[in-house]
Every structure is written in C-alpha cells, then in structure tokens.
N, C-alpha and C positions, 0 to 999 in steps of 0.2 A: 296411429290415430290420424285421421282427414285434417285438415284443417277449419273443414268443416261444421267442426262438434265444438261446444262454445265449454269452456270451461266453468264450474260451479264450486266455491268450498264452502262444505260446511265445517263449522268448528264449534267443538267445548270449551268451554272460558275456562274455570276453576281447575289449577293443574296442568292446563293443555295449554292457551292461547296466554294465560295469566297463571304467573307464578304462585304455586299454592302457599308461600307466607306472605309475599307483601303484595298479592293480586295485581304485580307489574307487569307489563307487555312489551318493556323494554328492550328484551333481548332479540325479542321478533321484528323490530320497529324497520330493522332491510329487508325484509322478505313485506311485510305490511306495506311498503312506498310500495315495492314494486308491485304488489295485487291491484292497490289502487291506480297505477300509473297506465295498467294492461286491463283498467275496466272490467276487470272477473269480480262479481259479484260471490262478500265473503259476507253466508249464512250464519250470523249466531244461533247456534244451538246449543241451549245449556239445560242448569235447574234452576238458573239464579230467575227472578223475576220480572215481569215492566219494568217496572220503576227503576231496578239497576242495570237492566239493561240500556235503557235507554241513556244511562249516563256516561255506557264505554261505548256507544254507538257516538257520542257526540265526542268523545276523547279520539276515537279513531275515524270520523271522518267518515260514516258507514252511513248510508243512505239505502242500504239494500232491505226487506224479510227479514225477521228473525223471528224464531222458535224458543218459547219461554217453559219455565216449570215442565222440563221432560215429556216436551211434547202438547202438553194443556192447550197451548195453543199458539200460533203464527198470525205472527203480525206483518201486515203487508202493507206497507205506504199507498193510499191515495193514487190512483194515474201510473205506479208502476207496470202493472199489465194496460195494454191497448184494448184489452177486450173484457166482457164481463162471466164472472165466476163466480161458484157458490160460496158465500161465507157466514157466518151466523149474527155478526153483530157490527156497529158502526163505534168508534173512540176515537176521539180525535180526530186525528190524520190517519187514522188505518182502519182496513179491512180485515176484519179478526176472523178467522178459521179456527173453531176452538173443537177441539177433542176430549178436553177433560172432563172432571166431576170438578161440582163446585165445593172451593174451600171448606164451607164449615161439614157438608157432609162427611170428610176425610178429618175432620177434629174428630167428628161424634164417633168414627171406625176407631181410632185411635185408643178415644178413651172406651170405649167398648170394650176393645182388645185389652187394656191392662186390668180392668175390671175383673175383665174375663180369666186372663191368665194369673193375675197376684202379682206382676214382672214389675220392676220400676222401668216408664217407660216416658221420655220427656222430650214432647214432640216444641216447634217453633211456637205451637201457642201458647205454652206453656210458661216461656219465657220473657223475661223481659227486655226490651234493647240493647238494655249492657249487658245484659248475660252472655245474646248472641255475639256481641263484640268481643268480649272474653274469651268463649267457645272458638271462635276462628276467626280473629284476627283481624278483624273489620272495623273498621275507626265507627262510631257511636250511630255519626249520621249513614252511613253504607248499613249498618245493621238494621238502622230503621226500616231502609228502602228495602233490605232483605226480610222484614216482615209481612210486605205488601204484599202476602200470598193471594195467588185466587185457584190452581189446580194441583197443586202439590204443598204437601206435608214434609220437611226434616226429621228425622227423629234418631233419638241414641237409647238404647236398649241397658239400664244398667243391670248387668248380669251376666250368667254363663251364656255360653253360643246355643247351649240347649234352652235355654227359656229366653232367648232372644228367636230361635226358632220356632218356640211354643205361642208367640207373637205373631211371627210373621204366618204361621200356619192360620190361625182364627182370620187373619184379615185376607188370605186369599180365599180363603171359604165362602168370603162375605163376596166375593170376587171383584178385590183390588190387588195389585201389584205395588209389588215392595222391592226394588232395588241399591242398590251399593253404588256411593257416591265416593269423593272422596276422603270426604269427614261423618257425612251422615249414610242411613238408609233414606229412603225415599216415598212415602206412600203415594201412591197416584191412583185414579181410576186404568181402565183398558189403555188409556193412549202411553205411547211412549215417543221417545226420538225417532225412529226409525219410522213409525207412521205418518210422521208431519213432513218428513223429510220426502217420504215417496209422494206425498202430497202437491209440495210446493215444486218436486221435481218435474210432476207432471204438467204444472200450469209454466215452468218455465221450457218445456219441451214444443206446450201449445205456441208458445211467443217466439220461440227461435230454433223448433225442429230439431235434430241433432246436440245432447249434450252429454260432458265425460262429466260425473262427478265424482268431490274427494271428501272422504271426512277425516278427521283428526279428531281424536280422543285419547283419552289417560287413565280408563274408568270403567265397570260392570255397565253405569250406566249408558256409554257409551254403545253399546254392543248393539242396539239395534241400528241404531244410526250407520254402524259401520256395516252393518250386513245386510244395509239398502243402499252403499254407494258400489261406483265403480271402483276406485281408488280406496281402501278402508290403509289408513296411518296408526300407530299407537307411540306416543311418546314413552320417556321415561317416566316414575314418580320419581319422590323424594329421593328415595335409599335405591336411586341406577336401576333399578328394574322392573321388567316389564308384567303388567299385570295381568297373571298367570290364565284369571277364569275368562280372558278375552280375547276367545276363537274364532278365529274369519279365516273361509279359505285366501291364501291369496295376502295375508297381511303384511304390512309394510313396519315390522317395527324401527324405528329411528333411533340409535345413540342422539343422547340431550335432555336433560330434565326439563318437562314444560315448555316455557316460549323458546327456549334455547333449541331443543327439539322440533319444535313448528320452524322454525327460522330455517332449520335443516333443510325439514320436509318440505317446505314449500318450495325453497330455490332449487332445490334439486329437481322436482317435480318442472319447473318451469324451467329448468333448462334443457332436460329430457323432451317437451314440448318447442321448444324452437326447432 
C-alpha cells in the first residue's frame, strides 16, 4: 500500500467493537487511542440507532459519519466534507443520507407477516423498555434509546426454524430484507451496511483521493459491509468461534472475542501499515 491511500474503519458495535454482555469497549480502549491519536477516521456501522449511537460517539471521542439501523441511514456532521453532496434531509448537526423504509411501514410487514403465517412473532414494537432491557442486557435507559427506531425492525421468531422461515419468506415477497444479528433478525427495507458504506466511501474518495478501507464485524449482518471493504475482519463470538454463514474472499478471521478481537485486528493492521 502507497502511503498515499488514507486509511478508513468501519465497525459493528454489538459483539464486535462492544462486548456482547456488558456492551464494554474496554478491551479495545489501546487500539481506540491509537486510531484516534493517527486521525483514521472510525465509521460506526451498526443496527443499534441515533439515539444510541450518538451516546458511544460521545463515550469514544468520535466525531466522524456513522451509519445507523443497518444501513437506513448515515449520518454526517455539518462541514465535514469541504464540498457539497446529495442527502435527503437536515437534524441537527448532520447531513442525513437515508436508504431506508420508514419505521412504522416495517411494524405493518411485520404484523402482516404473523397474521399471515399464525408464527408468534415479537418484533421491538411490540415491547416494552424493560422487556428490551431483559432481552439483552441493556440498563432500562439504553433500552429506551434502543427503541428510537426509524429504518429497522428487531424481531425474535418464537418457533421452529421452519415457521421462522415461513416468516421470513412472506416478508421478502413483500420485498424486504431480513437478516441475522446477534440477538435478533433484522427487518429492513433494500438498504443494508454494505450500501451506505460504498456510499460514504465514495464522498470520502472525493475529499482525499486515494483510500484502503477496513470493516470489522462478528455477524450475518455484517456480510455486506465486509464485501464492500478492502480489508473485511471477522471477530470471534461468544463460544470462540467464527461465524460460519460469513463468506468474503480474502477474510481476516482474528482469535479474540469482541473488542478483544478488534484490539487484535486493528494494531496488527496498523503496524502492518507503518
């Protein structure tokens, strides 16, 4: 690689960047200085939402883009690009690039679909805040923020894999996309990670020409994201290993559960580069 080509990471929070039970990013906290200290702009890409994103952006110091609800949409701070680009709407402080279907239309697939199938089927709206807290592990106010959906659905299927499939069939018919997280599936319209990510790759191509990019993931959902970068990473989960359905040529699987695994991958990666 030149030294010319500017480095980019994108990253999955849930399992990948943050530990999937106490959603800590401790282990990674020596690889995290040093991204920040070498000015590489690191892309949240996850499923979690705004609202909780914006709370590990302020925990880690992250002033760059991030990409919410698998893809739905990217958020770009105000004056980051020098020049001007297409986006669909103004919040805040950012320039929002949205890909997705809006929330409640992805309720109505949902309950459609279990109507349709007879399945018990219990997606995020269905729940209450402590439930989600319950469900995975989220202190009461993090679940809140985790409700502030606006282009993706959670859901858990309770039943066989065949009438979990008998689900997920009816709602691609309707033609959305259903993916495997690490707790839940995923409804979303067409966009995914991998679309927002070739996205925001191309406006940071416009600003500085030349770039190598890397993703990190732990997940199905992850799979597009990684088969739009140059560098595709896969951690470990829980139980040491690596998740099977997530093919890229060229993949980097890393020993290390989670951040412990990023902590890996990145310093390795950056010492590879000096």
């Amino acid at each position: 690689m030149g030294s010319e080509a500017h480095l980019i990471i994108y990253t999955d929070l849930d399992g990948t960047l943050l530990d999937h039970e106490t959603y800590s990013f401790g282990l990674a906290q020596e690889a995290l200085k040093e991204v920040e200290r070498r000015g590489i702009p690191l892309v949240l890409c996850t499923s979690k939402t705004r609202a909780e994103v914006e709370q590990y952006r302020q925990l880690l110091n992250n002033h760059d883009p991030f990409i919410v609800e698998n893809g739905g949409a990217t958020f770009i701070p105000k004056g980051y690009f020098a020049f001007a680009y297409p986006y669909q709407k103004e919040i805040a402080e950012y320039h929002v690039i949205e890909a997705g279907i809006p929330y409640p239309q992805l309720v109505a697939a949902l309950n459609m679909a279990r109507e349709e199938s007879g399945v018990k089927v219990v997606g995020f709206s269905d729940l209450s805040a402590e439930e989600v807290a319950r469900l995975t592990g989220l202190l009461p106010e993090e679940a809140r923020l985790a409700k502030e959906r606006e282009y993706d659905e959670p859901f858990l299927v309770h039943g066989s894999e065949e009438e979990a499939e008998r689900v997920k069939v009816l709602l691609r018919k309707q033609g959305f996309l259903c993916t495997q997280g690490g707790r839940f599936d995923h409804l979303t319209g067409r966009n995914d990670k991998g679309r927002a990510v070739s996205t925001l790759t191309g406006l940071f191509q416009q600003a500085w020409g030349r770039v190598r990019t890397v993703g990190i993931g732990d997940s199905q959902n992850d799979l597009p994201m990684l088969r739009t970068v140059d560098v595709a990473i896969l951690v470990q989960r829980p139980d040491e290993t690596h998740d099977p359905t997530v093919r890229v040529p060229n993949l980097i699987r890393v020993r290390g559960i989670g951040p412990q695994g990023w902590r890996t991958a990145v310093l390795d990666l950056l010492v590879r580069q000096d």
